[in-house]
C-alpha positions in Angstrom: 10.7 -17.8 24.9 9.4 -20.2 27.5 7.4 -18.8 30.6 8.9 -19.9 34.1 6.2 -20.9 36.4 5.5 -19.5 39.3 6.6 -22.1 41.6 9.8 -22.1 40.6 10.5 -18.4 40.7 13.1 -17.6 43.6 12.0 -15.8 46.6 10.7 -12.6 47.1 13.6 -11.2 49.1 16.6 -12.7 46.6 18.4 -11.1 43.8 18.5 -12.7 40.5 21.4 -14.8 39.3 22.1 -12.3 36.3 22.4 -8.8 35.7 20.5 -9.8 32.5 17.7 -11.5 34.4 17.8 -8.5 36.4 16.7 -6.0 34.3 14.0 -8.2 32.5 11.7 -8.8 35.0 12.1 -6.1 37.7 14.6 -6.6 40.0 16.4 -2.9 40.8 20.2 -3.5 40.8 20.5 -2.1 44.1 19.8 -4.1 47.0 16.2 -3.6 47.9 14.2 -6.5 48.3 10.7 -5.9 46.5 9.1 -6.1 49.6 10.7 -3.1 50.9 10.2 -1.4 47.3 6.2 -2.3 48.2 6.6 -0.9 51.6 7.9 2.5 50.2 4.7 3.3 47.8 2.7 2.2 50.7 4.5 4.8 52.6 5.3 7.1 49.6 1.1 7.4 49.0 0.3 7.9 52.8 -1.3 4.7 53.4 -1.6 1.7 56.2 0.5 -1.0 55.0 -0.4 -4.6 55.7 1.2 -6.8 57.8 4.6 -8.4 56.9 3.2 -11.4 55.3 0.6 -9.8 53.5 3.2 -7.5 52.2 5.8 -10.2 50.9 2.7 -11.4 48.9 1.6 -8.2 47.1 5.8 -7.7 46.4 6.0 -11.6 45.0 2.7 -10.8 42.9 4.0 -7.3 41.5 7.1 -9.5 40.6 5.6 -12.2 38.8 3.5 -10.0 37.3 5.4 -8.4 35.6 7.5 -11.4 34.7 4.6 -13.0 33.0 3.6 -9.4 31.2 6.5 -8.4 30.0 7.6 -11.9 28.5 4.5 -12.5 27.2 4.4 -9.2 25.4 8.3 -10.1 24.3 9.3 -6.6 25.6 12.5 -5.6 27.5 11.3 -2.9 29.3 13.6 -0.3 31.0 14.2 0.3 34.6 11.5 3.4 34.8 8.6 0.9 33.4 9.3 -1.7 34.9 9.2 0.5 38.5 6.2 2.1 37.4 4.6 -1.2 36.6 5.6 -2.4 40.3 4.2 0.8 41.9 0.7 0.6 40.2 0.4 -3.0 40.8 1.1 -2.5 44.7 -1.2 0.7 44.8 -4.1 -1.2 43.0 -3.5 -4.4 45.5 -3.7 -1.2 48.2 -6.5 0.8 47.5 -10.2 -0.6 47.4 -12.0 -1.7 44.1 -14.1 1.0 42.5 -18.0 -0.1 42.1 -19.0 0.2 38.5 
C-alpha cells in the first residue's frame, strides 16, 4: 500500500473524496473541518489556543499523522482511535515538553 506524500494531501479544511478514505485516515463524517476538531480539545482541556494559522497547522499535522501511522502500521482503525489519536496529538503540540 503506497504512502501519499504530504504535499499532495488535500487541504486541512476539505472532506475526502470517499467515505472509504474517510474513515482510514481520520476525517469524522460530519462536517467539521480538523481545524475546528483541534480548536475543541484546546477548548475542551481549558487552554489558550493559538492563532488561526498556527492552528490549521497542528490540525494538518494530527491529520497526516495519523495517515502515515496508521498506513504504515496497515491498520484500519475505528472512528474512537482514530479521534483519540487526533486529540493526543493536538494536546501534546499544546502543552510544553516535559524535561527529562
Amino acid at each position: 500500500m503506497p504512502i501519499a506524500s504530504p504535499e499532495v494531501q488535500p487541504p486541512v479544511d476539505q472532506l475526502p473524496q470517499t467515505s472509504t478514505e474517510a474513515s482510514a485516515f481520520g476525517h469524522s463524517h460530519s462536517r467539521q473541518s480538523p481545524a475546528c476538531r483541534a480548536l475543541n480539545v484546546f477548548t475542551d482541556n481549558d487552554l489558550v489556543a493559538p492563532e488561526r494559522d498556527h492552528l490549521e497547522l497542528i490540525a494538518r499535522f494530527a491529520v497526516q499523522a495519523q495517515l502515515l501511522l496508521f498506513t504504515a502500521a496497515m491498520c484500519h482503525p475505528d472512528q474512537d482511535r482514530l479521534n483519540h489519536f487526533f486529540n493526543q496529538f493536538v494536546l501534546a503540540c499544546a502543552l510544553p515538553a516535559q524535561a527529562s
